[in-house]
DSSP file (Angstrom, degrees, kcal/mol; ACC not computed):
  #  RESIDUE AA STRUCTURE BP1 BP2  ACC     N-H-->O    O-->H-N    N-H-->O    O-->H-N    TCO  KAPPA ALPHA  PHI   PSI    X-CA   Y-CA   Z-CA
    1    1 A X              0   0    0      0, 0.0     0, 0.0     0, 0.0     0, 0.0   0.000 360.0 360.0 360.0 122.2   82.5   50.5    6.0
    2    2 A X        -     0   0    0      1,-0.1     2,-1.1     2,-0.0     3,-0.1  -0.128 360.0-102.8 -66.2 158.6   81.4   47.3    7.5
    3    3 A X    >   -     0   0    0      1,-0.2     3,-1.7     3,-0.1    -1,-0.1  -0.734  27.5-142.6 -89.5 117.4   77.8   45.8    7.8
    4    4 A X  G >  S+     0   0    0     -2,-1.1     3,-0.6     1,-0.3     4,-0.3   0.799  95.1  63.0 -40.2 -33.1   76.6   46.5   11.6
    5    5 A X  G >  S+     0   0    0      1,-0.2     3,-0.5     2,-0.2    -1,-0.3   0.739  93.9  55.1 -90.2 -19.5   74.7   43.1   11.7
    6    6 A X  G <  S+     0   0    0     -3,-1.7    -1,-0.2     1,-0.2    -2,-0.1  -0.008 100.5  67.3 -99.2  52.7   77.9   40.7   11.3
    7    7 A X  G <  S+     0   0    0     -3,-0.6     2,-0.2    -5,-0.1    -2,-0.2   0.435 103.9  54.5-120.4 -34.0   79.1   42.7   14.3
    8    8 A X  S <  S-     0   0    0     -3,-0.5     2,-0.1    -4,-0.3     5,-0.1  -0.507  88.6 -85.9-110.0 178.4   76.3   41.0   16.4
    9    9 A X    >>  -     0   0    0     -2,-0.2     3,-2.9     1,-0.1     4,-0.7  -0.241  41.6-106.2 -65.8 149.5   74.8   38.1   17.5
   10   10 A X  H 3> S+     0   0    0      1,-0.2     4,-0.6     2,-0.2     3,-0.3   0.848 113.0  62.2 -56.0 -12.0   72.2   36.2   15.7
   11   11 A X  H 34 S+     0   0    0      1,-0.2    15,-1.4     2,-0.1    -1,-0.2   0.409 114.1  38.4 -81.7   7.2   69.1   37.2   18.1
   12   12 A X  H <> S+     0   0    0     -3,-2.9     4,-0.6    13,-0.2    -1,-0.2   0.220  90.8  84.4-147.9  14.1   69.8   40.8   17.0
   13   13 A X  H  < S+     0   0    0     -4,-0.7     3,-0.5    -3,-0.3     5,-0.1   0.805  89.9  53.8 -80.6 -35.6   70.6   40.5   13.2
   14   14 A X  T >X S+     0   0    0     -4,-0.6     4,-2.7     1,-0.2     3,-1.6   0.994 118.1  48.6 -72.8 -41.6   66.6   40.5   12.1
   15   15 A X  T 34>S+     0   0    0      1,-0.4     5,-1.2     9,-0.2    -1,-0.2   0.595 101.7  47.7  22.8 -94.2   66.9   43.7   14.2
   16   16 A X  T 3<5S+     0   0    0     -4,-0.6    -1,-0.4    -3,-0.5    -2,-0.2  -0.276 107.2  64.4-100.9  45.9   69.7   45.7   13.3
   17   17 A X  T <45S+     0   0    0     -3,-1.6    -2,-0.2   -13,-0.1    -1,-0.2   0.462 110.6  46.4 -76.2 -62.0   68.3   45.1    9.4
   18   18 A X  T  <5S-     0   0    0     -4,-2.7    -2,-0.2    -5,-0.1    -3,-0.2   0.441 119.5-109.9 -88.4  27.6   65.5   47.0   10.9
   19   19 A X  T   5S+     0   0    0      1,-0.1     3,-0.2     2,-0.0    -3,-0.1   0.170  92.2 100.6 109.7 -42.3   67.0   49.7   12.6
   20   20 A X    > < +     0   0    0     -5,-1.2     3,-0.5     1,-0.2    -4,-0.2  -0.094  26.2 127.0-136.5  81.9   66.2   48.4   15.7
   21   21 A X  G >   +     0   0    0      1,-0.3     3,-1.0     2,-0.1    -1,-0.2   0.359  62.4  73.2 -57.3 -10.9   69.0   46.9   17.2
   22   22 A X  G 3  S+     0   0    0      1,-0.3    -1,-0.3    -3,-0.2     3,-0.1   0.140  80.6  67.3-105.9  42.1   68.9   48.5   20.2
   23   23 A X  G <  S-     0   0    0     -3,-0.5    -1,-0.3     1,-0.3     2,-0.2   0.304 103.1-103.0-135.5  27.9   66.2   47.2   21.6
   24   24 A X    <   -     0   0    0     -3,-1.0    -1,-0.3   -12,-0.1     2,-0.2  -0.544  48.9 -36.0 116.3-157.8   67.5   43.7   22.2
   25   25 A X  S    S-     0   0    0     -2,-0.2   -13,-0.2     1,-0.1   -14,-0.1  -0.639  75.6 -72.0-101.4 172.2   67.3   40.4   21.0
   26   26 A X        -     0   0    0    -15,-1.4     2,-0.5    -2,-0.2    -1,-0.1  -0.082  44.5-136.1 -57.2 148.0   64.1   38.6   19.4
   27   27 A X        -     0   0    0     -3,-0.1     2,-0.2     4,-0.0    -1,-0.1  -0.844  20.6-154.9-104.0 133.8   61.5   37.7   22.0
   28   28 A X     >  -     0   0    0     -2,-0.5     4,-1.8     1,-0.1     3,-0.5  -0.728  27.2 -87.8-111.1-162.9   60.6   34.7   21.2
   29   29 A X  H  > S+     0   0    0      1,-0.3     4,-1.6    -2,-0.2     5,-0.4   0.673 120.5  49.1-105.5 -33.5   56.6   33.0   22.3
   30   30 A X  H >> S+     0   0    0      2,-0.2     4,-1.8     1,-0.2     3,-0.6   0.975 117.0  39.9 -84.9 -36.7   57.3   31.6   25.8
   31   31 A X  H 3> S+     0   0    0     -3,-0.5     4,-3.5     1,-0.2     5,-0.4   0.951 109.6  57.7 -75.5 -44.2   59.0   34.9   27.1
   32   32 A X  H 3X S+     0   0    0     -4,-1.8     4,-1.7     2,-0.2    -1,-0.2   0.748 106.1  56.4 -47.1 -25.5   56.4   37.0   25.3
   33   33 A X  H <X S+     0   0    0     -4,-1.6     4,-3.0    -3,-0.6     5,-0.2   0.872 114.9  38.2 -43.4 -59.3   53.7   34.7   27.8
   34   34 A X  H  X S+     0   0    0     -4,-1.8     4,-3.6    -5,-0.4    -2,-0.2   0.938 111.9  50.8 -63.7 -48.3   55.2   35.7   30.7
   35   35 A X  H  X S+     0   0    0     -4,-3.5     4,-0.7     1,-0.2     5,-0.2   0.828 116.4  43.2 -59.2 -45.6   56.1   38.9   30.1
   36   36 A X  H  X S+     0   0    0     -4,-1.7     4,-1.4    -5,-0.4    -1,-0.2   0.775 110.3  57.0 -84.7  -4.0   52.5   39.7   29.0
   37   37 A X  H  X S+     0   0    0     -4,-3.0     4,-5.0     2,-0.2     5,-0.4   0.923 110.9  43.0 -74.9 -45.7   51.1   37.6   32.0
   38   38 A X  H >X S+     0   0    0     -4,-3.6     3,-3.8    -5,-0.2     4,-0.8   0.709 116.4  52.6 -52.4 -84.1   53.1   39.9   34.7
   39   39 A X  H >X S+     0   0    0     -4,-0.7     3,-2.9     1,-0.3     4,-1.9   0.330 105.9  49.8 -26.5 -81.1   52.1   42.5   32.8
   40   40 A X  H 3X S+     0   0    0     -4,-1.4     4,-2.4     1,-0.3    -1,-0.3   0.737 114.8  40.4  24.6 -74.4   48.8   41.5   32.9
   41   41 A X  H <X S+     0   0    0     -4,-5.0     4,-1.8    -3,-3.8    -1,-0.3   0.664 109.2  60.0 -80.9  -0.9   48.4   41.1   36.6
   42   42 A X  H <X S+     0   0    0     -3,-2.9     4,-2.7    -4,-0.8    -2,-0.3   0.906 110.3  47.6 -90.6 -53.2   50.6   44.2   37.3
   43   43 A X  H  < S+     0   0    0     -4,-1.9    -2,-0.2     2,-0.2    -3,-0.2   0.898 110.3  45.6 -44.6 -60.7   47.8   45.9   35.3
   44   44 A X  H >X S+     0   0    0     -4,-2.4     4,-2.7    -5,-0.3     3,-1.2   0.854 110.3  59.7 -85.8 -28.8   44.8   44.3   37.2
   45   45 A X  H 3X S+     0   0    0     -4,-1.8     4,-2.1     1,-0.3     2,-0.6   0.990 108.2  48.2 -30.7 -78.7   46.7   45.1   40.9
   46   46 A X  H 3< S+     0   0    0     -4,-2.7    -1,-0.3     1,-0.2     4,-0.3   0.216 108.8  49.1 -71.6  21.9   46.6   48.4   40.0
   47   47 A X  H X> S+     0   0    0     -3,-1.2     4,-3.3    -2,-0.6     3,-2.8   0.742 113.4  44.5 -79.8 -61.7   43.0   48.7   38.9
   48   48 A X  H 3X S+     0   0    0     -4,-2.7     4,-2.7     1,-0.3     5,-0.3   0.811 107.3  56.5 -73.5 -17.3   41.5   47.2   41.6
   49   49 A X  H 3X S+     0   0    0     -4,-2.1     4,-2.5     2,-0.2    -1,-0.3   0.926 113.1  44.0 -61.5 -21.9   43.6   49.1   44.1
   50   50 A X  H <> S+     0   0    0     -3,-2.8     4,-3.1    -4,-0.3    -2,-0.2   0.940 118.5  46.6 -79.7 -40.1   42.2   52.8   42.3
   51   51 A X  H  X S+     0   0    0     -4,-3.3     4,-1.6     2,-0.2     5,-0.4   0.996 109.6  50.0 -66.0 -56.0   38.7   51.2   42.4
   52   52 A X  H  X S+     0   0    0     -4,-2.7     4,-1.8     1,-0.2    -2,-0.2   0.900 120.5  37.1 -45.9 -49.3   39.2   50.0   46.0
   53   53 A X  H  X S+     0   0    0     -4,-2.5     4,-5.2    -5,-0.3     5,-0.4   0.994 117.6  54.2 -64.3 -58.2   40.4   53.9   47.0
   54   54 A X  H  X S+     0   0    0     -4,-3.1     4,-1.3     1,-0.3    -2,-0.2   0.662 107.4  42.9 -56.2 -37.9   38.0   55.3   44.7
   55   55 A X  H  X S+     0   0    0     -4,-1.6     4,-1.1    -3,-0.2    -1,-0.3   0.771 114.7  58.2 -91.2 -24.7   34.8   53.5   46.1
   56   56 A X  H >< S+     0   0    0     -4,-1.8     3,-1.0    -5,-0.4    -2,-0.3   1.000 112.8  40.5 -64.1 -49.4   36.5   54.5   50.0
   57   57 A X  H 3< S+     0   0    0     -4,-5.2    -1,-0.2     1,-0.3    -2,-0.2   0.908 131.3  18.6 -82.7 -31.0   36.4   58.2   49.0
   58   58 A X  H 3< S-     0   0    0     -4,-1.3    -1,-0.3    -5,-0.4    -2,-0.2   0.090 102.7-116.5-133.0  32.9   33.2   58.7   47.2
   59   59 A X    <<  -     0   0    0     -4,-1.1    -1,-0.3    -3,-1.0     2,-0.3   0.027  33.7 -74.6  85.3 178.2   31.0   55.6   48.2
   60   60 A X        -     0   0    0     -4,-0.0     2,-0.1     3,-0.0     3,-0.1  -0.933  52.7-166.4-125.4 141.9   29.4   52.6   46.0
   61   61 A X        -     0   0    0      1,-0.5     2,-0.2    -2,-0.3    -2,-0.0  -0.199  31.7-105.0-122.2-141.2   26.7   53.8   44.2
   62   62 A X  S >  S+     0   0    0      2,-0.2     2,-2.4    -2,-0.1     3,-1.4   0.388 115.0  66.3-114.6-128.5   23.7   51.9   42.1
   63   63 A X  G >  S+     0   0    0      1,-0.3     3,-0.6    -2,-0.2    -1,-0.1   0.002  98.5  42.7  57.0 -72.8   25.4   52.8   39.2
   64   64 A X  G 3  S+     0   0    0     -2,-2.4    -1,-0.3     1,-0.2    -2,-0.2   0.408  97.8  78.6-111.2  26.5   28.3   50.8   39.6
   65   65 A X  G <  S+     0   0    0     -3,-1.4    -1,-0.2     2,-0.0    -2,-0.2   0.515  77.4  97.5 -61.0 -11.9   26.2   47.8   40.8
   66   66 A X    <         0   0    0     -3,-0.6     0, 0.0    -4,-0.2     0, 0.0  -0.354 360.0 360.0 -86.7 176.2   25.5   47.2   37.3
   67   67 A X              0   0    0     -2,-0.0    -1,-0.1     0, 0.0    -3,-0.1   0.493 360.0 360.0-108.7 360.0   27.3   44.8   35.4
């Protein structure tokens, strides 16, 4: 029986050590940036659209004047 990790590439050897090789290669600092800025803004789209619907259907109140 062979070792599964000199089957792959080196971005997915720390990985398949830990089990979990199938979830791609190592992210490394600049992709994690990006990924968590869309993320980020994908996030803050969808708020303000629910708040935007939310204050059409049931008004602005004093309540959420406050900070």
């Amino acid at each position: 029986m062979t070792n599964f990790a000199s089957h792959v590439s080196w971005g997915y050897r720390v990985l398949a050590r830990s089990g979990a090789a199938l979830y791609g290669p190592c992210m490394n600092n600049k992709t994690f940036i990006g990924r968590f800025a869309l993320w980020s803004i994908g996030i803050a789209c969808l708020h303000f659209s629910v708040e935007t619907l939310f204050t059409l259907r049931f008004g602005q109140s004093f309540i959420g004047l406050l900070p």
